[in-house]
N, C-alpha and C positions, 0 to 999 in steps of 0.2 A: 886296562884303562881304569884310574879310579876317578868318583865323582867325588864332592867337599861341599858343601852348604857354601864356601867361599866361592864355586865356580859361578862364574858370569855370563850367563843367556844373553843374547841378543834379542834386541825388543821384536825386529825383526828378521823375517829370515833371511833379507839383502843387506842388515848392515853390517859392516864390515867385511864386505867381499868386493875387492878390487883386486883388478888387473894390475900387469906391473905399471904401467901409467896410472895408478892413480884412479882409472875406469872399469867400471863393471865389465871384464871379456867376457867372452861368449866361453873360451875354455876354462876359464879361471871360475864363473860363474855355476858353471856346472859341477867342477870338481870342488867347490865351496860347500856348496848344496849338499851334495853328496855325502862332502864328509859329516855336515851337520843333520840330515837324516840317518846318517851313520851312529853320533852321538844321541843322539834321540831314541832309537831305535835300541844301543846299550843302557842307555837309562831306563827304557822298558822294561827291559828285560830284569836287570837289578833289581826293580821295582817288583816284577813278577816275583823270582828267586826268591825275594825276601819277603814278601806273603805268603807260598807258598813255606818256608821254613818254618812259618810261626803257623801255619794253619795245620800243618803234621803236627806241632804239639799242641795246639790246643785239642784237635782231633783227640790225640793219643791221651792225654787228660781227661778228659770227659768220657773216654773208655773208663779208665780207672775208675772215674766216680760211680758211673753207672753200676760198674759189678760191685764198685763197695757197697752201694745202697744194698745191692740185691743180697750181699753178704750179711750188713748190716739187718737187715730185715729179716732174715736167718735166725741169726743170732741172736737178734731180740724178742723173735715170736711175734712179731707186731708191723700193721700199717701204721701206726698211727703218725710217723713222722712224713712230714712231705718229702718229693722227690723232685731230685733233679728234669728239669724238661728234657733229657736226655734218651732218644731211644735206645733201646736195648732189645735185643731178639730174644723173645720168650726161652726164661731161663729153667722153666719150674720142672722141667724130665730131667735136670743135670742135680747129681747127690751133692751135699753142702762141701764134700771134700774136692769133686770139680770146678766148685763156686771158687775154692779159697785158693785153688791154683791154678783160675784163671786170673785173678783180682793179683798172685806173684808175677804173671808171663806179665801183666800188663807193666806194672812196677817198674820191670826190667825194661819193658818198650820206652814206658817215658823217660825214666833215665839215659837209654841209649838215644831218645830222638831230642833230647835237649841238649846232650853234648854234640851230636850233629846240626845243631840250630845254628845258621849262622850269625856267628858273631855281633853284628853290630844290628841282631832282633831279638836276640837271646834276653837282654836284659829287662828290657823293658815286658818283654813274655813272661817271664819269672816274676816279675811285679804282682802286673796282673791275675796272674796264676795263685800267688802268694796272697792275693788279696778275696779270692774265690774259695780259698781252701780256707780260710779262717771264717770265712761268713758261713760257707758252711757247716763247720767245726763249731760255730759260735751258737748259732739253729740249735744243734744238738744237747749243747753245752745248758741251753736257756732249756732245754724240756728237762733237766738232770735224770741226763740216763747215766748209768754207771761209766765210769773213768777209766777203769778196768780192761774192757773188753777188748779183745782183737780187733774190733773197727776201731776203736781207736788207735790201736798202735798201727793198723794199716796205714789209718789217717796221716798217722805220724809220719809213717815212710815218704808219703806223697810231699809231705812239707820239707821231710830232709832233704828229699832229692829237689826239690827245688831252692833250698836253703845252701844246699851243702856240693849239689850236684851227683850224689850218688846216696844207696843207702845197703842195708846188709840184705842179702838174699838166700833164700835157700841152699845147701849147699848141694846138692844136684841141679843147681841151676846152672855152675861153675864148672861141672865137667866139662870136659876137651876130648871130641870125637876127633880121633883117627881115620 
C-alpha cells in the first residue's frame, strides 16, 4: 500500500462509512473501522521504517566522525581542536594503525548504510549530513591546520560518499571470502 501527501484523511473516524442504504451498519461499520485502523497502523509503521533508516545513518556517521577526530588528534599531536559531542569508547590502548582502520571499516559502514537508506529519506539525510561535514571541515579549515593530511583526505571520503554515494577503499577491503 503506498501513502501520497495527496491521500485524503477523514476528519473523522465515522465519515464516510455507510452501509449499503446509505446508513451507518453495524457490519459495514466495523469493517470500515477496521480497515481504517488498518491504514493508520501502516502509516505507523512507514513512519517508523523511515526513521529508523535515517537513524542507522546518522548513527553510522557520527561513528565516522568520532574515530576521525580520534585519528585526527593522532596525527596532529594536539587537543587543541574541539570535538564532536560524540561518545566514543576510549581509544588510547589501540596503536594509531588500529585507529586508521577502524576510521576505513567505518567508511565502508556508511557507504553501505546510505545505500540501504530507504529512498524517499536518503535525500534529505545526505543534506543534512553534507551540511555537518562542511561545518565541521570549515572549524578545522578556520584554525589552518595543514590541507595535507590524512584527516583530510578521510574527510574527503565521508563527503564523496555522501556526494557521490560511494568512495575508494582499501583494497583488502574488496576481498571475496569463499
Amino acid at each position: 500500500m503506498s501513502f501520497s501527501k495527496q491521500t485524503r484523511w477523514p476528519d473523522s473516524p465515522h465519515q464516510g462509512m455507510t452501509g449499503h442504504n446509505g446508513h451507518h451498519g453495524h457490519n459495514g461499520h466495523h469493517e470500515d473501522q477496521g480497515h481504517y485502523q488498518q491504514q493508520a497502523q501502516q502509516l505507523k509503521y512507514c513512519q517508523r521504517t523511515a526513521d529508523a533508516s535515517a537513524q542507522m545513518v546518522y548513527e553510522v556517521y557520527g561513528n565516522c566522525i568520532a574515530i576521525l577526530e580520534e585519528f585526527e588528534q593522532r596525527e596532529q599531536k594536539s587537543n587543541r581542536l574541539k570535538k564532536s559531542n560524540i561518545s566514543l569508547p576510549d581509544q588510547s590502548h589501540k596503536g594509531d594503525h588500529d585507529v586508521r582502520r577502524i576510521l576505513e571499516a567505518q567508511l565502508l559502514m556508511l557507504e553501505t548504510q546510505i545505500k540501504s537508506c530507504r529512498d524517499d529519506v536518503r535525500d534529505k539525510v545526505i543534506k543534512n549530513l553534507k551540511d555537518l561535514t562542511m561545518g565541521w571541515y570549515a572549524e578545522r579549515h578556520d584554525k589552518q591546520l595543514p590541507t595535507e593530511s590524512y584527516t583530510d583526505k578521510y574527510a574527503g571520503k565521508i563527503f564523496e560518499i555522501l556526494a557521490r554515494g560511494r568512495t575508494s577503499h582499501p583494497s583488502d577491503f574488496n576481498q571475496k571470502y569463499e
